[in-house]
C-alpha positions in Angstrom: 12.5 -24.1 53.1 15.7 -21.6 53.0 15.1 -18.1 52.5 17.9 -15.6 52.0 17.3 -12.3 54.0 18.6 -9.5 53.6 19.5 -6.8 56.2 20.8 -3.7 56.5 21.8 -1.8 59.9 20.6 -4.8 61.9 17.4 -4.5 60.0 15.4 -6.8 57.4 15.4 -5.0 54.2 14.2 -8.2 51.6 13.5 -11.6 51.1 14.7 -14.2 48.1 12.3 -17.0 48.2 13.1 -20.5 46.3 12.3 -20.9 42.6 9.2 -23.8 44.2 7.9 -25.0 46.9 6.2 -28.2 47.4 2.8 -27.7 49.1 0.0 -30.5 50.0 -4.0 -29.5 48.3 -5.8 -29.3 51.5 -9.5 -28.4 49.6 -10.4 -28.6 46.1 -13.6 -29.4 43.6 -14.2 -33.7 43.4 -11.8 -35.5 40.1 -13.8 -34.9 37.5 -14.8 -38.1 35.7 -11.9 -38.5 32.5 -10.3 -35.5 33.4 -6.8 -35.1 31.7 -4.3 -33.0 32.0 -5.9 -30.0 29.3 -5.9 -26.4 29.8 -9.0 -26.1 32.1 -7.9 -26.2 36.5 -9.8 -26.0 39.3 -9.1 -23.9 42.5 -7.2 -25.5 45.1 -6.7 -24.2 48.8 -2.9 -24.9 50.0 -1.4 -26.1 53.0 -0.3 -22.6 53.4 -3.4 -20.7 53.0 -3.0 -19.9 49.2 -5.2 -20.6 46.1 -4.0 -22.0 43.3 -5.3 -23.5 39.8 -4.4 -27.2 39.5 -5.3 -29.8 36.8 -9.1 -31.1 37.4 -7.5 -34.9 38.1 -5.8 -33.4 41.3 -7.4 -34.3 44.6 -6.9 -33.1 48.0 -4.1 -34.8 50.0 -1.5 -34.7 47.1 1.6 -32.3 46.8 2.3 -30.2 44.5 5.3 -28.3 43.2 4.3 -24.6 42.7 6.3 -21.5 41.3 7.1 -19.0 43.9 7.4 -16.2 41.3 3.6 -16.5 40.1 1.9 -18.9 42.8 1.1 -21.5 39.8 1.2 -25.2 39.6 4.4 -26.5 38.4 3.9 -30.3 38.5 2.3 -33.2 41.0 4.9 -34.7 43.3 5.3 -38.0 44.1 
């Protein structure tokens, strides 16, 4: 990933992260039986530590795409 840092005097003063990341679901609740893609998710622990809400058809071992602005899933990745 490529993050633009900014510094001032030598020194760190801010950080522009990427619009997304792609992240692997390391932990999450079993596929629910006919689940679909509606407007009910299901936490989901991240590679990186985080929590985010995913789809309840998302299982652990996929990637996902996920918006660095509000730490929300974007889309499954293939």
């Amino acid at each position: 990933m490529q993050v633009e840092i900014e510094f001032y005097e030598g020194q760190p003063m801010g950080a522009t992260l990427p619009p997304s990341v792609v992240l692997e679901i390391l932990e999450t609740d079993p596929v629910m039986k006919n689940a679909n893609a509606t407007g009910s998710y299901k936490p989901a622990k991240l590679d990186n530590g985080i929590s985010v809400g995913v789809p309840p058809y998302m299982e652990a071992g996929q990637k996902i795409r996920v918006n660095t602005v509000d730490r929300t899933f974007m889309e499954r990745v293939k």
